[in-house]
N, C-alpha and C positions, 0 to 999 in steps of 0.2 A: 430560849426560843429564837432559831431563824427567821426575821423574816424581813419584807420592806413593808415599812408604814406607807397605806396610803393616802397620800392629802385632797381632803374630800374638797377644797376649792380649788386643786385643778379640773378641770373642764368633763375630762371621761367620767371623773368618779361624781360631779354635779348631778349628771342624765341617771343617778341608778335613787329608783325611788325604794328608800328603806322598809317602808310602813309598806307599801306593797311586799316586797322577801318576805317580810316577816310574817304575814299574813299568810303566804304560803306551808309556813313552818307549823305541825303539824300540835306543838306545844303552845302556840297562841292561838291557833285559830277561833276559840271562842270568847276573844277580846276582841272590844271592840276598836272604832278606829282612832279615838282620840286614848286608848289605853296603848293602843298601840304604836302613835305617835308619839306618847311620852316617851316609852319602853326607847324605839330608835334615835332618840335622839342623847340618850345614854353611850350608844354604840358606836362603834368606829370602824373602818373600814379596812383591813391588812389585805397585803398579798403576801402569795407565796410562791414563787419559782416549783417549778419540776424537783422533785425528788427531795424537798426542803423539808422538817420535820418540824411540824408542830409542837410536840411534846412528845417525851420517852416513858415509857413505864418506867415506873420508880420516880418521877418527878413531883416534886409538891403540884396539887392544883392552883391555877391563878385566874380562870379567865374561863367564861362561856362561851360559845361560838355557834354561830351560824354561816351555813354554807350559802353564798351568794351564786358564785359560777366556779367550774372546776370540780377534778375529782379530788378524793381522798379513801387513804386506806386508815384501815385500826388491826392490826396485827401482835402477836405476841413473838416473843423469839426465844427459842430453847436450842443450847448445844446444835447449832447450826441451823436449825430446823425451825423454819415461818410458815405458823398458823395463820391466818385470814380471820378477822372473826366479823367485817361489815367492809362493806364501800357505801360512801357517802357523795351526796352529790346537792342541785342546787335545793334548796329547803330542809335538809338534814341540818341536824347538831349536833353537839359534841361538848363534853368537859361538863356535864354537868354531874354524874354520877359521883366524881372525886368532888367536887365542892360540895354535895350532899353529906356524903359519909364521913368530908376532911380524912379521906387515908388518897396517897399517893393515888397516881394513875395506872389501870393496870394493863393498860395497851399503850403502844404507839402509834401517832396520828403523822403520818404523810402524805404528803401532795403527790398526786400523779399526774398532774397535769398543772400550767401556771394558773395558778386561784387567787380566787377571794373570798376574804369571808368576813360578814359581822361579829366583832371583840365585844364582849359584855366583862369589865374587869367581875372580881369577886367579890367585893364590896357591893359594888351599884348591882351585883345577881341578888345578894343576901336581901338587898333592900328592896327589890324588885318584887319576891313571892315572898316577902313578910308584908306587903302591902296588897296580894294582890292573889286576893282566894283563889280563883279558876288557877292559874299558873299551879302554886304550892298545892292543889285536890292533883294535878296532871303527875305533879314530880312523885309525888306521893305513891302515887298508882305505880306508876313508871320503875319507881325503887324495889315497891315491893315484890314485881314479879321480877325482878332481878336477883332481888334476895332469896325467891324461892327456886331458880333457876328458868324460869321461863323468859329466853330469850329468843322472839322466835325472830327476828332482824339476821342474827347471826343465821338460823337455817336455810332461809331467803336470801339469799345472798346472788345479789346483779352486777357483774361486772360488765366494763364497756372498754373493750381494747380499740387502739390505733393503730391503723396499719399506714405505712408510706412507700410507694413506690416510685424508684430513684433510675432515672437511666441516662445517660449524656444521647444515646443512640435516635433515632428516628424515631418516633412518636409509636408508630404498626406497632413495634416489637416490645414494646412498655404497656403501651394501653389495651393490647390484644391481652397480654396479662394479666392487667387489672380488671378486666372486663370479667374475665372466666375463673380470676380469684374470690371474686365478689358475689360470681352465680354459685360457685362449689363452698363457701363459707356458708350461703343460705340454706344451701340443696343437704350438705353435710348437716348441719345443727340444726336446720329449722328455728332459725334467732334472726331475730332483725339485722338486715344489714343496708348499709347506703356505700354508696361507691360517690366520693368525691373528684368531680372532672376539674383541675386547675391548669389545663391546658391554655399558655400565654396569648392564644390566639383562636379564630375561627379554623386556622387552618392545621392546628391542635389539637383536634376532638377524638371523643371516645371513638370507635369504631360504630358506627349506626347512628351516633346523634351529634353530624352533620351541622344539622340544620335547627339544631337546635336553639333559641338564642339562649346567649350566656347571661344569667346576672351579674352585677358588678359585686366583686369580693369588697370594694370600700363601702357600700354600702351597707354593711354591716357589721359597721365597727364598734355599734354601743348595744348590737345584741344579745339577746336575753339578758336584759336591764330592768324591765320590765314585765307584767302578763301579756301585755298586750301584744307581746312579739311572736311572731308564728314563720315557720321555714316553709312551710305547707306549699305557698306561691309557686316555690321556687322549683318545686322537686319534682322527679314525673318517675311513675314504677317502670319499670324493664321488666319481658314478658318473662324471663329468667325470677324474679317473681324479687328483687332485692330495688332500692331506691338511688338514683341516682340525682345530685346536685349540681348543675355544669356552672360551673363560673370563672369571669370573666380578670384579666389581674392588671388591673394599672400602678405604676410606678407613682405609689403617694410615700414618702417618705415617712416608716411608723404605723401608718395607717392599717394597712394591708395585714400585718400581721397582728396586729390587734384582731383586726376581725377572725385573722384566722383562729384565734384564738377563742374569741366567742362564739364561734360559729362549732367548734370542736365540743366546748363545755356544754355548748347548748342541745347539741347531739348527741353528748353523752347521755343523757337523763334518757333518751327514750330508744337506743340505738343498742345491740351487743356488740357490733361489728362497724366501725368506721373505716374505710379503708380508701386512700387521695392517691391520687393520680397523680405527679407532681411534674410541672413542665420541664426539660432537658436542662435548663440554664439555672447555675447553682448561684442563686442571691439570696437578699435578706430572708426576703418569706418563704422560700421554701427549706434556709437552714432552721428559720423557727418554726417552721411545722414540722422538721425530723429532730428537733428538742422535745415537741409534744408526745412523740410516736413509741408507741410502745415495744413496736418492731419495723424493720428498715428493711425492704427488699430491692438487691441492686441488682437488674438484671442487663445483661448485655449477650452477648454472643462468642462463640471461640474462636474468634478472630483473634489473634495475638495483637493486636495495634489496640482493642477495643478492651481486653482483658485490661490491659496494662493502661490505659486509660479508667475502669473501674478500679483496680487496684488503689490509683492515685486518687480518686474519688473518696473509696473507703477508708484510708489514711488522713485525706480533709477533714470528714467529717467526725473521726473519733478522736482525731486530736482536739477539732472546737466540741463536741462533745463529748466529754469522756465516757457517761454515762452509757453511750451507746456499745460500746464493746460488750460484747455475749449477745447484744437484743439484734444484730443484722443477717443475713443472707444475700448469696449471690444465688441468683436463677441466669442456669447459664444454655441458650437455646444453639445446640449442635448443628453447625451447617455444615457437616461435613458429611455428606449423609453414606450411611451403613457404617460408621468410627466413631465412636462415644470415648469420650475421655474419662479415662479411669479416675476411682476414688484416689490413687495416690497423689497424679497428674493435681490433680485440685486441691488437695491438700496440699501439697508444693508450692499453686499458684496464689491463695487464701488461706494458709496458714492453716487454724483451728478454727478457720467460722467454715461456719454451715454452708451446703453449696449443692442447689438441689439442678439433675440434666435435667432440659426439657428439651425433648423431640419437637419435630417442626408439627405443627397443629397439620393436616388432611385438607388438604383444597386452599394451604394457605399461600397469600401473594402479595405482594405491597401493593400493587394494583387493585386489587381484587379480595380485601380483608373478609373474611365471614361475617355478617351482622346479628348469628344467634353465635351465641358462645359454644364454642366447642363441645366442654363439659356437657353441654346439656344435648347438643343434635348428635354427638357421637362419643358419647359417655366410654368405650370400650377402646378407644385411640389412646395410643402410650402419652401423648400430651396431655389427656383427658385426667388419666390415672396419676400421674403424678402431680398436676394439678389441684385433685383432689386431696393427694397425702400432702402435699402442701397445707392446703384448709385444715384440715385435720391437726396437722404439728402444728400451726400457730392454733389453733380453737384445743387446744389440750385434751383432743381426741381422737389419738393414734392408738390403734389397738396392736399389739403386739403377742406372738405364740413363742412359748420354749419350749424345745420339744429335748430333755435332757437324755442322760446317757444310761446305759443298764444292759447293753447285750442283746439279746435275742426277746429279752422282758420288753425291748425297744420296738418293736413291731404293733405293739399296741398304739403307737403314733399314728400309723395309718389308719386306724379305726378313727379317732379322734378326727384324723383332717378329713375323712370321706364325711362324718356327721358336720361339721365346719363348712366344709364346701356347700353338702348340702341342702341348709339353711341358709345359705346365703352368709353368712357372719363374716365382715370384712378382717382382712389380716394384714396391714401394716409393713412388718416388721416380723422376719423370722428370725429368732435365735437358735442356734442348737450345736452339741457336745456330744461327741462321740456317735452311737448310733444315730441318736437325732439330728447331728450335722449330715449324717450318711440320707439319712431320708427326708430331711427338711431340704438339706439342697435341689434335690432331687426336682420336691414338689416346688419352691423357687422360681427353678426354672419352667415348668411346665404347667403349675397348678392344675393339675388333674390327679385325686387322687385314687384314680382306679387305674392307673396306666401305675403305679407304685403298686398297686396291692397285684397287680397282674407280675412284676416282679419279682415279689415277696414270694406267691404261689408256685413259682416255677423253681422255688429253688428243693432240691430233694437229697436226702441224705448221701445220695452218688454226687452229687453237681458238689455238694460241698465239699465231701473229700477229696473229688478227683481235680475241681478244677478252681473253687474259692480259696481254701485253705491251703496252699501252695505252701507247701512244707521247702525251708530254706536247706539247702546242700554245707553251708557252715556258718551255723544258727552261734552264732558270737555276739550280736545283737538282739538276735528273735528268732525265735521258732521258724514264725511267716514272714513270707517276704510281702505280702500286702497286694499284690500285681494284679492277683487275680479278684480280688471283689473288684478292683478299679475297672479293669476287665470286664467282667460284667456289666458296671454301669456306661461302661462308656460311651455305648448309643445314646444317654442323656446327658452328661459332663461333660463326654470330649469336645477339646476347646473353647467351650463355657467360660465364659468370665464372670461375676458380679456385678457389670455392669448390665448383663445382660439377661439379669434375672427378671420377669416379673414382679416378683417381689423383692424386696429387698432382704438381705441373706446375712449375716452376721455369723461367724463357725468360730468356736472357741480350741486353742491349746493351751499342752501345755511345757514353755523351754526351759528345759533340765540347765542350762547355760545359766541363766537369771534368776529362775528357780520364780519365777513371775505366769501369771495365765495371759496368755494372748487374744487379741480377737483378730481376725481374718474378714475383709471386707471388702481386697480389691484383689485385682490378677484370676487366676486361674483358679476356678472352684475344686478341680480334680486334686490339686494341691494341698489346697485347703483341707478336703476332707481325710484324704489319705495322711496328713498332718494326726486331725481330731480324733479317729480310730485306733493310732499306734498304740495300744494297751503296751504298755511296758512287759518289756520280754520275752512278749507273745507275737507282736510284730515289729520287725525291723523301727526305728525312728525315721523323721525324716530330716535332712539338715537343710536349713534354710541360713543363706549366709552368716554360716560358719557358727551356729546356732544348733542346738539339738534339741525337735519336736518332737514332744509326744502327747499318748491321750489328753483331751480337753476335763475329760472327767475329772482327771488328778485335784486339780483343784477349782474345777470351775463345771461341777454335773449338770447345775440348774443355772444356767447363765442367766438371769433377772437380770442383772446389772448392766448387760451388754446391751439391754432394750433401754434403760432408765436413763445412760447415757446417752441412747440415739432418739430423746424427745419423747419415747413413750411413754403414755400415761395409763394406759389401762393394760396389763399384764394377765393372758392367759397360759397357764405353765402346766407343764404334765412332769408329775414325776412319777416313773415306773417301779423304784426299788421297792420291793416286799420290807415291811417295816419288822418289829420283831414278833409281832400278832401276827404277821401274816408268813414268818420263819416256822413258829411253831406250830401253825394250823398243817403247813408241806410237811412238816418232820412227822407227823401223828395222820399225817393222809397217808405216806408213804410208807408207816408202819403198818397201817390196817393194809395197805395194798399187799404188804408182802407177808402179812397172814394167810390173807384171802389168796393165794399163790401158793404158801405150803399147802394149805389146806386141799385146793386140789392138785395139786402135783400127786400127791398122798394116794389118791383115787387113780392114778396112770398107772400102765405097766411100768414093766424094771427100765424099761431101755430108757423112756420118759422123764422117768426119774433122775436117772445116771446123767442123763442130759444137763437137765435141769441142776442139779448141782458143781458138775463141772461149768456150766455159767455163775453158777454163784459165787466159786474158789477162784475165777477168774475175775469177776467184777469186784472182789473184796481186794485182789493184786494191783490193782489197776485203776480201783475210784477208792479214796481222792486221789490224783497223779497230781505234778507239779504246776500241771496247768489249772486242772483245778482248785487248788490251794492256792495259786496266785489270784488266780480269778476271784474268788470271795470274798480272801483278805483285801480286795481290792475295792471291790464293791461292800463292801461292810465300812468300808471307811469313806465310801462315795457316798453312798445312801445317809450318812451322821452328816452329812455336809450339804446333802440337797433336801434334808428335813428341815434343815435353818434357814438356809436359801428359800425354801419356799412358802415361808411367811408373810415374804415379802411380794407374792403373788396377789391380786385382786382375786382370781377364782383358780384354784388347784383341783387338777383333775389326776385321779389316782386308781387307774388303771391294773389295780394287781392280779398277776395270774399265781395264786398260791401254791398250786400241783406242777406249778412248770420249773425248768431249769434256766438257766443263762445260756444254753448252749444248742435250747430248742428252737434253731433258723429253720430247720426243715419243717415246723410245724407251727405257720404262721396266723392258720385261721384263728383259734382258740386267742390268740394274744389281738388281733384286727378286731374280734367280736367284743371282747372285753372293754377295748377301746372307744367300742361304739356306745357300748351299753353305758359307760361308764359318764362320756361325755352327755349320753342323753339325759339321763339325771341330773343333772348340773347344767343343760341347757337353757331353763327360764332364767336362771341368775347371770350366765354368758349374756345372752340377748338382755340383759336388765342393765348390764356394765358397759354392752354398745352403745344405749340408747342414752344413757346419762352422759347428763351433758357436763364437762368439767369446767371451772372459772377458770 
């Protein structure tokens, strides 16, 4: 066990009355208080640093515990993969299950925050409930619904994150942030949130609270030590409906962040959402409040003098904490107005962290700030929106659509996003491959999806042959040269970028060079897609430095993974391929169809007939052709690939049209209708996967 002892005759740990915690703790509470004075003076006082580890599973038990201040988790860990199974905070405990049973522990216990907690060694426990009925009737209970599996702690499960907000920049362009981060975590989840002002000064403050006077942050450096301690005073609601703290920071050497630290612990108990404002000037207390933070957002502006001034910022702080690397972002507000900096640009500038544009908020001014939060007076402003998907990726509740590949089976998409839009059902995060990059981009950009099914319908067996299917003059590569679907779209793609999506747009291939699935996320969406459609053979490739693209399907039909990577937590996925139920229902449709065809052909005169089977000596010449034996074998091996991919879906939506072919673009209602019907079934469980809220 890590950790530092702490010595109850120095002065801070003197003020914490033990027999009070203990009293809180939900295992003594019907002891009384000279039972409960013995008990604490048995006890001793540890700390724990951030991220410090109590105990591992598999460790012998030694020690009971009580949580004094601070969080803690109990997690399991399997082949990469960390289960949650409680968070604990002040009046919780811990370690007694393993000194019950003497078998190892079967969780690990870490700090999330710097804690404390009461140590009851294992000895002075044993002796404790062998003397002292109520306790040993509590443990008793306690074990056995363990042992029968009723745990319902684990089902309940409340976590409380920390957010910090870090800017060197002028106060407007940080705190107009925090202000509208803190309304869109409440307004998104519906959870408690508080918004911490630690602006150094009066002339520091949040935007609207002015005038508000600040408390002194040193005055609450021994809180929640006690019951008697209440933040209540301090706090005042914002009509945005979340709490606000504003205080005030004097330079007491130690002090300051002590408090900050009790002030955090103390907030955790009753808070989902903690989220500080932190003043421009990088010292002690505000490095050890982004020690505490569970996520770090550094915002500035695309100023190049300010950039490279954050850069240097974000390299201070992960080098003093290391810990911090994977938990920051940059939010970077575009003054350069109608030129947004591309995903690559930022990627170049910030390496691998995260790095969300925010547009300039409507009416805003340093002069003349808004005092309601954007978010909430113009919810529909690009500032608004991405403010929002902000809330959402830190609150582990970005919803995400893949709309996979399959051909003409692929038009069922659009039934899907008209019932989506619909209802209202936010969408995050679009992924999609092959056709579904073809029409996910699409809607992306314009999120309307009846201005897409108006597309879909106008295309007709003439239009396809004559003008989409641009048969290549020396097909060395492909049949088609691609030109012309691009063609068509291109009153909605051309010159499109990514950054200019409404939604945010993710399009899968796949480079024959690497022999790797790509994802496409910046530049030119017409690229991208005309990349994600090259069906091997059938349409030309495309070469991107020196590179050769093709379908995204090949190896990547149901892109899950493209969302999981980009923060998403909640996955709705459509796969369209006909399964082998749904192969042999078309093969036995298609047989009755072409009974029911002899049968009356048979009844026509000669000439009728004579017809009729010269199309049939010609269609047995002719189907399967090369294209269609590419085509199946292709998707026959796409469909084995987005069956297993799509496990990994929250809700799978399976859209199949049995009687149809791959090759039915010209007849796009029956696959849109299906789409609709399909999603509405599986709507209460979609809207049940919004609404859950994730830890």
């Amino acid at each position: 066990m890590d950790s530092t002892h702490a010595q109850e005759s120095h002065s801070p740990f003197q003020k914490i009355d033990k027999v009070s915690i203990l009293g809180q703790c939900p295992l003594f509470a019907g002891l009384s208080q000279w039972e409960l004075k013995s008990i604490s003076q048995l006890m001793r006082l540890v700390e724990f640093k951030r991220d410090e580890t109590v105990y591992r599973e598999g460790n012998p038990a030694d020690s009971f515990y009580v949580v004094v201040s601070g969080r803690f988790e109990a997690f399991v860990a399997s082949l990469e993969k960390k289960k949650i199974l409680a968070y604990l905070r002040r009046g919780d405990h811990f370690g007694e299950m393993s000194l019950l049973t003497r078998q190892p522990h079967s969780a690990t216990l870490r700090a999330l925050s710097d804690s404390l907690v009461l140590e009851l060694k294992k000895d002075d426990f044993e002796r404790t409930i062998e003397h002292n009925a109520t306790i040993s009737l509590e443990l008793s209970r306690r074990l056995s619904h363990r042992l029968r599996g009723d745990n319902s702690r684990a089902k309940t499960l409340f976590r409380s994150d920390v957010f910090s907000v870090y800017s060197h920049q002028p106060k407007n362009e940080r705190a107009h942030f925090s202000v509208n981060l803190a309304a869109s975590l409440f307004h998104e989840t519906h959870q408690k949130t508080i918004l911490i002002d630690l602006g150094s000064d009066e002339s520091d403050s949040m935007p609207g609270f002015e005038t508000i006077k600040k408390a002194p942050l040193t005055g609450f450096d021994n809180f929640g030590h006690s019951e008697s301690d209440s933040i209540a005073p301090h706090r005042i609601r914002h009509e945005a409906e979340f709490d606000v703290l504003s205080l005030s920071v004097e330079e007491v050497e130690g002090q300051s962040e002590k408090a900050m630290i009790a002030i955090l612990n103390h907030l955790a108990i009753e808070y989902r959402f903690i989220l500080i404002d932190l003043p421009s000037e990088m010292n002690s207390l505000v490095l050890k409040t982004l020690t505490q933070s569970d996520f770090i957002f550094f915002v500035t502006d695309s100023h190049m003098n300010n950039i490279r001034q954050t850069q240097e910022a974000m390299a201070d702080v992960e080098k003093l904490i290391p810990a911090s690397e994977g938990c920051t972002a940059v939010v970077m507000r575009e003054i350069f107005f109608g030129v947004r900096t591309t995903n690559l640009v930022r990627q170049e500038l910030f390496s691998k962290k995260r790095c969300f544009s925010l547009a300039a908020p409507p009416f805003f001014s340093d002069e003349d700030p808004p005092k309601e939060p954007v978010v909430v007076y113009s919810p529909e402003a690009e500032y608004s929106r991405v403010v929002r998907h902000i809330a959402r990726f830190v609150s582990n509740n970005l919803v995400g659509l893949v709309l996979g590949s399959g051909a003409a089976f692929g038009l069922a998409h659009i039934g899907v996003l008209k019932v989506l839009e619909r209802e209202k059902i936010p969408i995050d995060v679009i992924a999609g491959s092959s056709v579904g990059a073809l029409i996910g981009s699409v809607y992306a950009v314009s999120q309307d999806a009846s201005e897409i099914e108006k597309i879909a319908m106008g295309i007709t067996p003439r239009l396809l042959l004559t003008r989409l299917l641009d048969i290549s003059l020396y097909p060395v590569r492909g049949f088609l040269n691609g030109r012309g679907i691009m063609r068509h779209l291109s009153r909605h793609l051309e010159n499109k970028t990514f950054e200019s999506c409404r939604i945010p747009l993710k399009i899968t291939g796949t480079n024959l060079s690497t022999r790797d699935s790509i994802i496409f996320d910046s530049g030119m969406i017409e690229e991208a897609v005309r990349a994600s459609i090259a069906i091997p053979a059938v349409f030309k490739p495309v070469f991107i430095g020196g590179d050769t693209i093709v379908d995204g399907g090949i190896l990547n039909p149901l892109p899950i993974k493209a969302l999981h990577d980009a923060g998403v937590h909640k996955v709705i996925a459509v796969n369209v391929f006909p399964t082998i139920k749904d192969t042999l229902e078309q093969r036995l449709y298609l047989e009755d169809l072409a009974q029911r065809q002899e049968q009356a052909v048979r009844r026509k005169n000669f000439f009728i007939r004579l017809i009729y089977r010269i199309k049939k000596r010609l269609h047995r010449l002719f189907v399967p052709n090369v294209v269609d034996i590419l085509m199946n074998t292709i998707q026959y091996m796409e469909s084995e690939i987005a069956e297993i991919k799509g496990e990994e879906a929250d809700v799978l939506i399976r859209p199949i049209l049995a009687s149809a072919s791959w090759i039915e673009f010209y007849k796009p209602a029956p696959f849109i209708k299906r789409g609709e019907e399909e999603t509405m079934k599986l709507l209460p469980k979609i809207k049940a996967l919004v609404a859950q809220q994730n830890a």
